[in-house]
C-alpha positions as CSV (number, residue, x, y, z in Angstrom):
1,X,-4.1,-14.6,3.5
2,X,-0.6,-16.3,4.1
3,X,2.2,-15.4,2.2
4,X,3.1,-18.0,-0.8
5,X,6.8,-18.0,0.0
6,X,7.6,-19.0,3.4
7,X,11.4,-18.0,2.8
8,X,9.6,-14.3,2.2
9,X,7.5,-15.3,5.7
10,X,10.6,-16.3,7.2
11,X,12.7,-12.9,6.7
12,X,9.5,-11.0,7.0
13,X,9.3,-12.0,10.7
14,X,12.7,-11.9,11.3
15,X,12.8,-8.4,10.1
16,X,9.8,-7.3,12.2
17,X,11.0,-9.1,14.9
18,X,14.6,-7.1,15.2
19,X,12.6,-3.8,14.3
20,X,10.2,-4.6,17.5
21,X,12.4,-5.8,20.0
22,X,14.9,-2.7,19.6
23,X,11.8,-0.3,19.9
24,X,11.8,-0.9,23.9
25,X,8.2,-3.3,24.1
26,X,7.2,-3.1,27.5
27,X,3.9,-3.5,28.3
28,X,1.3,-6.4,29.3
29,X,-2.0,-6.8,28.8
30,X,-5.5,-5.3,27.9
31,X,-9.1,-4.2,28.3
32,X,-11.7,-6.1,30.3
33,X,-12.9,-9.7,30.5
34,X,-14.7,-11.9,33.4
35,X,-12.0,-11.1,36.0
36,X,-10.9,-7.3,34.9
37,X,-13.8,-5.1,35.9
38,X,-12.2,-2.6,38.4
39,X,-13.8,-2.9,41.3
40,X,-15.9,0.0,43.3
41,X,-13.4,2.2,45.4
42,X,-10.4,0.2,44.0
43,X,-7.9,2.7,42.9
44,X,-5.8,2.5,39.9
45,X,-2.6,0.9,39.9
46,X,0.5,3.4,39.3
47,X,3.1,0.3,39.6
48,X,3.0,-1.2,36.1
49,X,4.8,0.7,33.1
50,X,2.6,3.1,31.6
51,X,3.7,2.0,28.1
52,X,0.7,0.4,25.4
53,X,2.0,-0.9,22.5
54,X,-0.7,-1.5,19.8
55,X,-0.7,-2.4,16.0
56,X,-2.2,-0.5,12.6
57,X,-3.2,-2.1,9.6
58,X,-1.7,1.3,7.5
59,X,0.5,4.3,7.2
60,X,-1.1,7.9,8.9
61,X,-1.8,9.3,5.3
62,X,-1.9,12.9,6.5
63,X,-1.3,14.3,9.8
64,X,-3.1,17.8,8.6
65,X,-6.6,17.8,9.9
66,X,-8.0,20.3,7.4
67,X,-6.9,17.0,4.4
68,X,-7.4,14.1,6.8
69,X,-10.0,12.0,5.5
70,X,-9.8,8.3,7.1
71,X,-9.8,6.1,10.0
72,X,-6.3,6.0,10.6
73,X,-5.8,9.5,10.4
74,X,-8.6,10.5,12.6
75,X,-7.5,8.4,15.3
76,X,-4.0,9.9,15.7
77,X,-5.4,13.6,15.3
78,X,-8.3,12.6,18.2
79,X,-5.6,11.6,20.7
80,X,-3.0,14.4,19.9
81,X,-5.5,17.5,19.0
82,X,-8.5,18.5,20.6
83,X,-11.2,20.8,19.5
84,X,-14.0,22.5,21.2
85,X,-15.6,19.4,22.3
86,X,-14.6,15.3,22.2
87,X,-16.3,12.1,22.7
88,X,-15.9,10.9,26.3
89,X,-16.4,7.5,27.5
90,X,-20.2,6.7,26.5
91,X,-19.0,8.4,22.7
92,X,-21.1,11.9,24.3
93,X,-20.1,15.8,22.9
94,X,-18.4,16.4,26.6
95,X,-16.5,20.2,26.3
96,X,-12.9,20.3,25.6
97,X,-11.5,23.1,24.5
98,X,-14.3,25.1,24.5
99,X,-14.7,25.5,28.5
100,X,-18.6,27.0,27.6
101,X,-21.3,27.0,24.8
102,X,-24.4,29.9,24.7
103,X,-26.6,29.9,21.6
104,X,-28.8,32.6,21.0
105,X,-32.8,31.8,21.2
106,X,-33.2,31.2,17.8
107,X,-30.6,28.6,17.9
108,X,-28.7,30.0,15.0
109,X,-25.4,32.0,17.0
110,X,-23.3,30.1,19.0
111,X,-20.5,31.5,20.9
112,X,-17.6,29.3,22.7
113,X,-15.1,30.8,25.7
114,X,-11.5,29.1,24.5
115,X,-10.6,27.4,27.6
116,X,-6.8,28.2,29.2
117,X,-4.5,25.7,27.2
118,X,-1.5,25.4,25.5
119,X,-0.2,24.1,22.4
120,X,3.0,21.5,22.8
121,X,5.1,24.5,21.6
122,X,3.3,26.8,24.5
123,X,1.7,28.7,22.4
124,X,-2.0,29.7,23.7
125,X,-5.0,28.1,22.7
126,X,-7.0,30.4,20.6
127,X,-10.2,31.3,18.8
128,X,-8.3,32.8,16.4
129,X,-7.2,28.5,15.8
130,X,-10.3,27.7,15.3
131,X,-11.3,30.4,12.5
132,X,-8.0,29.2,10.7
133,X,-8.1,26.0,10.5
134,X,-12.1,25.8,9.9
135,X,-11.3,28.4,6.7
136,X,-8.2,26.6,5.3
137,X,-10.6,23.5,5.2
138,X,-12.4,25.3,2.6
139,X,-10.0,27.4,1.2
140,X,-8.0,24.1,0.0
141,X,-10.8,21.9,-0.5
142,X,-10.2,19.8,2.1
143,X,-12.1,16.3,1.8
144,X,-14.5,17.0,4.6
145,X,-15.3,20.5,3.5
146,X,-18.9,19.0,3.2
147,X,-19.2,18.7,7.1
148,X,-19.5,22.3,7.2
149,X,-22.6,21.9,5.4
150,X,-23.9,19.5,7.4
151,X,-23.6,21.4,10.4
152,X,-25.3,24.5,8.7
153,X,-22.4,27.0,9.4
154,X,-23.7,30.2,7.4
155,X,-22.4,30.7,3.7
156,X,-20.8,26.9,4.3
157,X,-22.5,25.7,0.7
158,X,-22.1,28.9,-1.2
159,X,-18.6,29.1,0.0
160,X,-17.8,25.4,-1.8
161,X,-20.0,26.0,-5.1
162,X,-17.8,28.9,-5.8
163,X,-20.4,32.0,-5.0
164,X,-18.8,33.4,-2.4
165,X,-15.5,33.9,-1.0
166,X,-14.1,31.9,1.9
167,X,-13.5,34.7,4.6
168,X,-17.6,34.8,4.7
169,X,-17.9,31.5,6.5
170,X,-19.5,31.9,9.5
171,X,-16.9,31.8,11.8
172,X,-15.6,34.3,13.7
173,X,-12.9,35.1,16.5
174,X,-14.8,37.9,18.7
175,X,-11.5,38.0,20.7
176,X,-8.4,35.8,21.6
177,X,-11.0,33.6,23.8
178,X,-14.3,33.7,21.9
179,X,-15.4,31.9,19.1
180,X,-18.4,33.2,17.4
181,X,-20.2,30.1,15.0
182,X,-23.6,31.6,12.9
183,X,-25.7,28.9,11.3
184,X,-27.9,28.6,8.7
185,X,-30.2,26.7,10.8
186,X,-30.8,25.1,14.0
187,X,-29.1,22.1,14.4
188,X,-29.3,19.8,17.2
189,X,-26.3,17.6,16.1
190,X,-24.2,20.2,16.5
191,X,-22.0,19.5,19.4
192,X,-21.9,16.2,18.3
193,X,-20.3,16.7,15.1
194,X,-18.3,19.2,16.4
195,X,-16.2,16.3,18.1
196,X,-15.4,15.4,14.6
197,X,-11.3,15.9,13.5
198,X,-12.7,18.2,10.8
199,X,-13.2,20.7,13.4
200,X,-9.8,20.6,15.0
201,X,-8.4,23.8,15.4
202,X,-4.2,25.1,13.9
203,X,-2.3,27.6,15.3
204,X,-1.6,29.6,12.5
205,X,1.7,30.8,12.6
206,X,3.2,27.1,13.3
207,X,1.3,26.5,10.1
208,X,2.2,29.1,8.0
209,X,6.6,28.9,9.2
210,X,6.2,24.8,8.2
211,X,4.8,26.3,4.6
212,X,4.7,22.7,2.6
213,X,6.5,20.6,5.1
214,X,3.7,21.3,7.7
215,X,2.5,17.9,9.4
216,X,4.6,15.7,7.1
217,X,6.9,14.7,10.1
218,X,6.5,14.4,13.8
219,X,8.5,17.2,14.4
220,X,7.0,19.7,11.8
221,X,3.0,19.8,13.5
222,X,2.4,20.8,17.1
223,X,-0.5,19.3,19.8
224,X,-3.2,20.3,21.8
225,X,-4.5,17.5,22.8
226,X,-3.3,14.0,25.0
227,X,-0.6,13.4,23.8
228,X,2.1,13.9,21.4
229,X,3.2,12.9,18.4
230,X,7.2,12.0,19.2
231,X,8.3,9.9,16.8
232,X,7.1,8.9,13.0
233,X,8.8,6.3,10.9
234,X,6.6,6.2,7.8
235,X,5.1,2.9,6.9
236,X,6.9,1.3,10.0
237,X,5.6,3.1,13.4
238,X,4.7,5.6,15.5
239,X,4.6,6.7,19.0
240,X,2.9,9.0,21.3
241,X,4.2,10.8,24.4
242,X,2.0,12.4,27.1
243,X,1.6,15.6,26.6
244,X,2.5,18.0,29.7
245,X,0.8,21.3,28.0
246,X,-2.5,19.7,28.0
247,X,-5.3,21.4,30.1
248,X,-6.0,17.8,31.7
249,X,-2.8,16.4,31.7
250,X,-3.6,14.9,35.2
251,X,-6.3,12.7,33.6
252,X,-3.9,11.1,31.1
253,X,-2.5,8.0,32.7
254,X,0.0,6.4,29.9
255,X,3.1,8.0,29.3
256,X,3.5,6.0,25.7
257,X,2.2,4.7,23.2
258,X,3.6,2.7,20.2
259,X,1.7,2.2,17.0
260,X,3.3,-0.5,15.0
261,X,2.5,-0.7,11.2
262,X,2.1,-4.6,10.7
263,X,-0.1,-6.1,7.4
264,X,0.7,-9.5,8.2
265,X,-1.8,-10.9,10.3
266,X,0.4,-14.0,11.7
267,X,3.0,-11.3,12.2
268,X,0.4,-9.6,15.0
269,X,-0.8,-12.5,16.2
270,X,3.2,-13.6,17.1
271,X,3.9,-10.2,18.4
272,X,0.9,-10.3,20.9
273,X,1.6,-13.8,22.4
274,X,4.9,-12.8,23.1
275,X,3.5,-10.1,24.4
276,X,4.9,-7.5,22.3
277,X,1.6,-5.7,21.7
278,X,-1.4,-5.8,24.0
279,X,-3.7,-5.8,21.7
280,X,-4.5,-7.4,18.0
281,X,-6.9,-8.1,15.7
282,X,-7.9,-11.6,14.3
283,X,-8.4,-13.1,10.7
284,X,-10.9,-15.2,10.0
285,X,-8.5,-18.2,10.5
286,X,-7.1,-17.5,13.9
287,X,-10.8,-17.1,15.2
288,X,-11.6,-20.8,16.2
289,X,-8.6,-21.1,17.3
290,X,-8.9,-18.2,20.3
291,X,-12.6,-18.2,20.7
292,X,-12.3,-19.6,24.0
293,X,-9.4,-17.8,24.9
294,X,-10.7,-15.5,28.1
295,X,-8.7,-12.5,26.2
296,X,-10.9,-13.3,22.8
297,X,-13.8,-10.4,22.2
298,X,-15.8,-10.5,19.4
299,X,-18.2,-7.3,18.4
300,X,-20.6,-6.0,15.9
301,X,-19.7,-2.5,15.0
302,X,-21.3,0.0,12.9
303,X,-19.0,0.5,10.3
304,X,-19.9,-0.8,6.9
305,X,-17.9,-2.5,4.0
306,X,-19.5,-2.1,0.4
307,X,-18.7,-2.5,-2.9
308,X,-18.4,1.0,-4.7
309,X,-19.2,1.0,-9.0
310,X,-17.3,3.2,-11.1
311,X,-20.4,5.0,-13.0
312,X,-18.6,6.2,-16.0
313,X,-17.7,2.8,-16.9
314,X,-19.5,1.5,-20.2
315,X,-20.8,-1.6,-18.5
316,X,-20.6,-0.5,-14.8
317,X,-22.5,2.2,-15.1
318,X,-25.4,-0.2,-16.4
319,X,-28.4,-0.5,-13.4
320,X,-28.8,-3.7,-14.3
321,X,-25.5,-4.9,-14.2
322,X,-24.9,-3.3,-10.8
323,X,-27.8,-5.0,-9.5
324,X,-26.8,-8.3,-10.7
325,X,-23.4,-8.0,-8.8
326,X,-25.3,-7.0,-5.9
327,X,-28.1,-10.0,-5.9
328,X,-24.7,-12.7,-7.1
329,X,-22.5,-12.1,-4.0
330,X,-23.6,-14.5,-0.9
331,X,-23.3,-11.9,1.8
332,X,-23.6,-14.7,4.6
333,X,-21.2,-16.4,3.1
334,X,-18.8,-13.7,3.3
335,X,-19.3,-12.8,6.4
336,X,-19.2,-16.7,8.0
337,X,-16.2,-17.6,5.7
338,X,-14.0,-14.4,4.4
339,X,-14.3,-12.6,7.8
340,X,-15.7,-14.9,10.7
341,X,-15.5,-11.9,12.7
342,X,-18.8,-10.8,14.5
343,X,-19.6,-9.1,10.8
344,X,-22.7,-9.4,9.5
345,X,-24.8,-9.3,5.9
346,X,-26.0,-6.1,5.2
347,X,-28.8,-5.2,2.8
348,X,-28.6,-1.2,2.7
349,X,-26.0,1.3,3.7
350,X,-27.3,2.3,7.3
351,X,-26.3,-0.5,9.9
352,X,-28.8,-2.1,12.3
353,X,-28.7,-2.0,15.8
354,X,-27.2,1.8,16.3
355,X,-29.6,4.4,14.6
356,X,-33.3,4.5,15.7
357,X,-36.4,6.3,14.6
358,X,-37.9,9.4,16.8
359,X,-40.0,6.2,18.2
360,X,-37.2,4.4,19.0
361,X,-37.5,1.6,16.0
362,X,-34.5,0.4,14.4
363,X,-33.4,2.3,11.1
364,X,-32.4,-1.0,9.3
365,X,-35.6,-3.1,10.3
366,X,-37.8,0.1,9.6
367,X,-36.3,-0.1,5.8
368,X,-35.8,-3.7,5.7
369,X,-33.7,-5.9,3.4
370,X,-33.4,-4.1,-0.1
371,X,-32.2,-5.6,-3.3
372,X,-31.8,-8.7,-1.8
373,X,-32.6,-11.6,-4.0
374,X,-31.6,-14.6,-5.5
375,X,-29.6,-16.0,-7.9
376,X,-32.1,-16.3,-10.4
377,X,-32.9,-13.1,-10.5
378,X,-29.1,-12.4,-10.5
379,X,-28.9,-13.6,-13.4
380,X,-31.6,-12.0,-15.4
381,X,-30.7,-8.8,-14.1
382,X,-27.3,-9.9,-15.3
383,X,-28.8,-11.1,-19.1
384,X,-30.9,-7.9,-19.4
385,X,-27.4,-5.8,-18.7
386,X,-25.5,-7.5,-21.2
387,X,-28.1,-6.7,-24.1
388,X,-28.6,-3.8,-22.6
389,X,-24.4,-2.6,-23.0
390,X,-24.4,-4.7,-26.1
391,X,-21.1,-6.9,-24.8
392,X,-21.6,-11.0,-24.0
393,X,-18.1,-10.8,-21.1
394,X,-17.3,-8.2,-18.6
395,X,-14.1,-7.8,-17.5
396,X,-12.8,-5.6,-14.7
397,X,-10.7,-5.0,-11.5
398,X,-11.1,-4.4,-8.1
399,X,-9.3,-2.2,-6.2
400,X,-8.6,-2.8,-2.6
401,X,-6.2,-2.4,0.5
402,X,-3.5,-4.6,0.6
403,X,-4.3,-6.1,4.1
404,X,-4.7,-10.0,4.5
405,X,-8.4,-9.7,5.2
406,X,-9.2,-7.0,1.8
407,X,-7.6,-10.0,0.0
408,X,-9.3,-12.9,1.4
409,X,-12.7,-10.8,0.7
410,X,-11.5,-9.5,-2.8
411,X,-10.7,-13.7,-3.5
412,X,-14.4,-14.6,-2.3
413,X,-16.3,-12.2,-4.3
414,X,-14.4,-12.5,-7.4
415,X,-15.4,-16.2,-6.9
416,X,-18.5,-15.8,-6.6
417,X,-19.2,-13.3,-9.5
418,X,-17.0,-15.4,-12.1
419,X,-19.1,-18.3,-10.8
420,X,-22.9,-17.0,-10.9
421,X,-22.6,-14.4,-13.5
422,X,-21.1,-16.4,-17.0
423,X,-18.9,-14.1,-18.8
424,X,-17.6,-12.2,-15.5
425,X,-14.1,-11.6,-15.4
426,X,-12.3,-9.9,-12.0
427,X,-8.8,-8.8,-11.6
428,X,-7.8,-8.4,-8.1
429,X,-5.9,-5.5,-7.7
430,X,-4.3,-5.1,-3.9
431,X,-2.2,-1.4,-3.3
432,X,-1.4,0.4,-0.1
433,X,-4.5,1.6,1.8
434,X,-3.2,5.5,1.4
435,X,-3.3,4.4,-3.0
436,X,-6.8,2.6,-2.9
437,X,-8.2,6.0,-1.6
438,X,-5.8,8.2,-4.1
439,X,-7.5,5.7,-6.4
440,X,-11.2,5.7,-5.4
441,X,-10.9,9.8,-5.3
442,X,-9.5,9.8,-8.9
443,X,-12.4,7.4,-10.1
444,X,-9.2,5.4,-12.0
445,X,-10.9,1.9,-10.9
446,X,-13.7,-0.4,-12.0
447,X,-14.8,-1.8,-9.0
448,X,-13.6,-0.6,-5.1
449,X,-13.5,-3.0,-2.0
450,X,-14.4,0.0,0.3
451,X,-15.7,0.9,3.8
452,X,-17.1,3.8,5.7
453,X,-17.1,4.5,9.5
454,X,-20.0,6.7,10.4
455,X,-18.3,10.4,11.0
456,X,-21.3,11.3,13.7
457,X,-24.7,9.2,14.9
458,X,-26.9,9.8,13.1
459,X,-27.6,8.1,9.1
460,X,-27.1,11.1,7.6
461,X,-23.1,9.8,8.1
462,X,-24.3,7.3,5.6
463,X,-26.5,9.0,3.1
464,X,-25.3,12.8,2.6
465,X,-22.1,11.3,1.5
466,X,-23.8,10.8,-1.8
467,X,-25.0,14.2,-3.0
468,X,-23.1,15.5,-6.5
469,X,-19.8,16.6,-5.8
470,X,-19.2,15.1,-2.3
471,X,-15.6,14.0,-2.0
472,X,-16.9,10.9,-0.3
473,X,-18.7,10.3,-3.6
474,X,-15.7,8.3,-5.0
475,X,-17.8,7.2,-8.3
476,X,-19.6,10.4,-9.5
477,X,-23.2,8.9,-8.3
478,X,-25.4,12.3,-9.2
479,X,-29.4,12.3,-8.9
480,X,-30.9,15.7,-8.2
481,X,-34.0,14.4,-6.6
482,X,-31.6,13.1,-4.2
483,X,-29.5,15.8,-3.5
484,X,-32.8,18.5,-3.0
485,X,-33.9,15.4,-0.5
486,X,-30.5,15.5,1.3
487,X,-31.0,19.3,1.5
488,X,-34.7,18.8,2.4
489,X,-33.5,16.3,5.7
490,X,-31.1,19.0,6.4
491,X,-33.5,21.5,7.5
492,X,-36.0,19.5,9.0
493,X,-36.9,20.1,12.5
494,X,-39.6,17.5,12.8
495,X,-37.3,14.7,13.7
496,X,-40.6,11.7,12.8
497,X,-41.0,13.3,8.9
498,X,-36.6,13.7,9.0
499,X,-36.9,10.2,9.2
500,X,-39.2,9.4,6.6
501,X,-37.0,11.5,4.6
502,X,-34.0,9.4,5.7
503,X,-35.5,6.1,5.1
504,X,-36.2,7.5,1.1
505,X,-32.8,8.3,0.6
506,X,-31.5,5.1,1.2
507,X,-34.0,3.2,-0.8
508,X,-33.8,5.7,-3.7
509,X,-29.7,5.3,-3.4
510,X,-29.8,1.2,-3.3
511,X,-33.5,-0.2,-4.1
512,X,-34.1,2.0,-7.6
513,X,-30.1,2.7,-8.3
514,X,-28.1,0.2,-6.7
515,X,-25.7,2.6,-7.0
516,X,-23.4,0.6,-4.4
517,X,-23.4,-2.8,-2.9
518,X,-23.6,-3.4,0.6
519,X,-21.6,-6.3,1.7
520,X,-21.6,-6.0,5.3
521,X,-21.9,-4.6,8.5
522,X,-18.4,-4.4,10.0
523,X,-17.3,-6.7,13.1
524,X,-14.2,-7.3,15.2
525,X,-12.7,-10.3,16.9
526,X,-9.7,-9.3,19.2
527,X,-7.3,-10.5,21.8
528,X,-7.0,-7.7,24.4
529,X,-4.8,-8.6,27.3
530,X,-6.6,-8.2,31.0
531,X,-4.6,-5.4,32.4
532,X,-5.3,-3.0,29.7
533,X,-8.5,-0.7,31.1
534,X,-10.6,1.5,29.7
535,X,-9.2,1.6,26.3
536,X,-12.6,3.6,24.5
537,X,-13.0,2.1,21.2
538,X,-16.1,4.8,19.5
539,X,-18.7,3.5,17.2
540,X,-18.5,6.9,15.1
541,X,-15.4,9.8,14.4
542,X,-11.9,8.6,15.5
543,X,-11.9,5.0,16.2
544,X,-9.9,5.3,19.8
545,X,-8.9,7.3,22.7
546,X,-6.3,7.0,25.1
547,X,-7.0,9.8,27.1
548,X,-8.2,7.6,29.4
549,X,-6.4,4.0,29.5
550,X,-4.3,2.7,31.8
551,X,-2.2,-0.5,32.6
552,X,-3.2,-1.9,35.7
C-alpha cells in the first residue's frame, strides 16, 4: 500500500538510499531463468564478488534458538547453526553434524557420533550441545517445546504438563561425541524434523558467560554453522560472513551476505533495479508490470495465511459467527486482487499439492473444500450468531504485520465483512511483525491476520498446532476429542488409518468448529537476477539456505 504522503515517500527513500549505498552493495543478479541453467561439466565461476545482498520484510525477533518461533528467525539460525542433520537441496534430512545415526531394533534408541567441528569461537562441537540446548527449550518454555512431543523423545509430554522434572528428557550425552536420543515410540519423521531450528544445539558455557545478554547482539551468540552472524543493526540490517570453523567450509561459496530490513515495497523494487539487492519480492501492483520480465518467477508455496478468532471474545467466540466470517470473505477475490501473487483460495488448513495420502492422493482433494459457501448462507449463519450473542453490531480489530501486503489484505477483508455482514464493524490495526506475534501469544486481539509455514512435511505441521496449550495455539482453541485424536495420529504406525485420522482432524478443527478461517494458500512472485544460482528456497522449516549459492 503506498504511503499517503509522498514528502514522507520522498525522505523515506532518500534515507534508505544513503543507508544502502554506504553499506558496500556489490552484487549482481540471481537464481535461474531460460538462459541460467549451469550447464553439465561447466564449472562455477570464482570471478564475480561473492557478495548477495537480499531484503526482509522484519526484524530477527530472537537470535536464541531454544525461543525462536518464526520465519525470520529460523532462516538466520538455519544458515548460521547447524544441528544433527539439515535440509539439502531437494529439502531431504542429509547429516550434518551428526556424522552417523544407529537406532536400536525396536526403533525407540537412537544414538548420533558428533562429527569433528568447531564453534566460531573454536570451541568443539559437542553432545553435551545438544543435551543443553534440547533441555533449556523445556526448562524455559520455549515456544516449540511441543516439537519434542511430536518427535516422541521419552518423558517429552510429562516434562511440559509439569509431572516430571526436566533433566528426565530423553536425551543424553553418552560422551563428548555421542548423543543418546530414547523415544516414546517409533517415529519415522524423525530425521526429518530433526532438521528443524528447534533442535539446534548451544554450547553451554558461551551461554551461560552471556547470562541475559545472550543472542541479543551479533557479538554476544557464537555459530556452527555456514556462516556468521557479523553484524546486527536492529530493525535496519544484517550481514553474514563465511564461516571458516565450519566442517564444510569448502562447500560454502559466498563470502557475504546482507539482509536489508525494507517494509516499503517500492523501496525494494527501486533497490533491485538499481541493482542494489539481487533479489525482491513483488506486490500485487508491480506484478503486471514484470510478468514478462525473464527475471519475474511466480510460485505456489505451501505456507498458509488464515484468519485466527480470539475464543474468549463474547461474540468471537460464537460458532456461528465465526462461520459467517469465514463463508462472507471472497477468497478468489483476495487472492486475484489483494495478493496477485501465485496464492491461491484455500478451504481448510492443509495446502494442496505438497502432502499425499499413503496412496499417493492429494491431502486437500482427499478432504475437499470445507465451509465453503455462499453468501446467503453467510448471512444466516451471521443472523443466527447475533440472536445467538444477543448484540444487533459487532465491532472489532484486526491485528496484523505492518508490511504493505498485510495492509492491502487487512483493507480487502474488512471490506468485505462490513459489506456482506450488516452491523460488522473492523478496525485495522497494523504493528511491527515481532508485536503482532507478542500480541497473538497474549490473546490481546479480536481478530489476527496470521500465517503458518509448515515446520516439517507432513500435515501434522498444520493440525497438532491446535491441541490445548500449544503455544502455536494463539486463541485458546481447546476440544478434548481433538487433542486424544492428535495423540491417537501420534502413535500410529499404520500410515493409510494415520491418515484417516489426519483428515478428521482437520474437518473436526474447520467443518464442525470453524475455529479459524483459511484465507489462502501462500504464493510468491519475485524478480531474481540470472547470475544468482542455487539459492534453496524450502517449502517447510527455515525458509533459505545459502550454504550453497553462488554468483556466477
Amino acid at each position: 500500500m503506498k504511503r499517503k504522503k509522498w514528502l514522507s515517500i520522498l525522505i523515506f527513500m532518500l534515507v534508505i538510499s544513503m543507508a544502502l549505498s554506504g553499506c558496500g552493495f556489490g552484487s549482481k543478479k540471481t537464481e535461474t531463468n531460460d538462459n541460467g541453467k549451469e550447464k553439465a561439466g561447466e564449472e562455477k565461476s570464482t570471478d564475480t564478488k561473492q557478495v548477495l545482498n537480499v531484503t526482509a520484510t522484519a526484524e530477527i525477533p530472537t537470535m536464541d534458538s531454544t525461543k525462536a518461533h518464526d520465519a525470520v528467525a529460523f532462516t538466520v539460525l538455519n544458515n548460521v547453526n547447524e544441528g544433527l542433520f539439515r535440509q539439502d537441496q531437494n529439502n531431504k534430512p542429509i547429516l550434518a553434524m551428526a556424522e552417523n545415526h544407529e537406532q536400536s531394533e525396536d526403533g525407540l534408541v537412537h544414538t548420533f557420533k558428533i562429527r569433528d567441528a568447531k564453534w566460531s569461537n573454536g570451541d568443539p562441537v559437542t553432545a553435551n550441545d545438544f543435551e543443553y540446548a534440547w533441555k533449556r527449550v523445556l526448562k524455559e518454555a520455549g515456544a516449540y517445546n511441543y516439537m519434542f512431543v511430536t518427535v516422541g523423545v521419552k518423558n517429552a509430554q510429562a516434562i511440559i504438563d509439569g509431572k516430571m522434572d526436566v533433566d528426565q528428557l530423553g536425551v543424553k550425552a553418552v560422551d563428548e561425541k555421542t548423543l543418546e536420543v530414547t523415544l516414546e515410540n517409533p517415529n519415522p519423521l524423525l530425521e526429518t524434523l530433526l532438521t528443524f531450528g528447534t533442535f539446534l544445539p548451544q554450547n553451554q558455557k558461551f551461554v551461560e558467560e552471556m547470562g541475559d545478554q545472550y543472542a541479543l547482539e551479533a557479538d554476544k551468540l557464537l555459530s556452527n554453522g555456514p556462516f556468521k552472524l557479523a553484524e546486527w543493526k536492529h530493525e535496519q540490517s544484517w550481514k553474514y560472513v563465511k564461516n571458516p570453523e565450519y566442517w564444510d567450509a569448502n562447500t560454502v561459496k559466498l563470502d557475504e551476505i546482507n539482509v536489508y530490513v525494507v517494509k516499503d515495497d517500492a523501496t525494494g523494487l527501486n533497490l533491485y533495479e538499481s541493482k542494489k539487492i539481487d533479489r525482491v519480492t513483488l506486490t500485487a501492483e508491480s506484478v503486471d508490470n514484470y510478468k514478462d520480465d525473464k527475471e519475474f518467477k511466480t510460485t505456489t508455496q505451501a505456507g498458509i495465511g488464515f484468519l485466527r478468532f480470539n475464543l474468549n471474545h463474547p461474540v468471537l467466540g460464537n460458532e456461528n459467527i465465526r462461520k459467517a466470517v469465514n463463508l462472507a470473505i471472497d477468497k478468489q477475490g483476495l487472492t486475484d486482487i489483494a495478493l496477485n501473487n501465485g496464492a491461491v483460495p484455500l478451504y481448510g488448513i492443509v495446502p494442496g499439492e505438497y502432502y499425499f495420502s499413503p496412496d499417493n492422493k492429494d491431502f486437500r482433494e482427499l478432504n475437499g473444500d470445507l465451509l465453503k459457501g455462499s453468501l446467503d448462507e453467510a448471512k444466516k449463519y451471521w443472523e443466527k450468531g447475533l440472536k445467538e450473542t444477543g448484540v444487533k453490531e459487532v465491532k472489532v480489530s484486526i491485528n496484523l504485520a505492518d508490511t504493505d501486503s498485510s495492509k492491502k489484505m487487512a483493507e480487502f477483508i474488512q471490506s468485505q465483512l462490513e459489506t456482506n455482514l450488516p452491523g460488522f464493524k473492523l478496525e485495522i490495526k497494523a504493528v511491527p511483525f515481532e508485536q503482532r506475534l507478542e500480541i497473538e501469544k497474549s490473546i490481546k486481539y479480536d481478530i489476527s491476520l496470521s500465517t503458518w509455514g509448515p515446520d516439517y512435511s507432513d500435515p501434522m505441521t498444520y493440525l497438532d498446532m491446535w491441541i490445548t496449550g500449544s503455544s502455536s495455539n494463539r486463541e485458546d482453541y481447546s476440544r478434548k476429542d481433538y487433542d486424544a485424536l492428535v495423540e491417537k495420529a501420534r502413535l500410529e504406525t499404520d500410515l493409510s488409518k494415520r491418515y484417516e485420522m489426519l483428515l478428521q482432524l482437520e474437518k473436526m478443527l474447520i467443518d464442525e468448529d470453524a475455529a479459524i478461517a483459511p484465507l489462502y494458500q501462500t504464493g510468491q512472485a519475485i524478480l531474481i537476477h540470472n547470475n544468482v544460482k542455487d539459492l534453496i528456497e524450502h517449502p517447510s522449516g527455515a525458509d533459505f539456505s545459502y550454504k550453497w549459492t553462488y554468483l556466477e
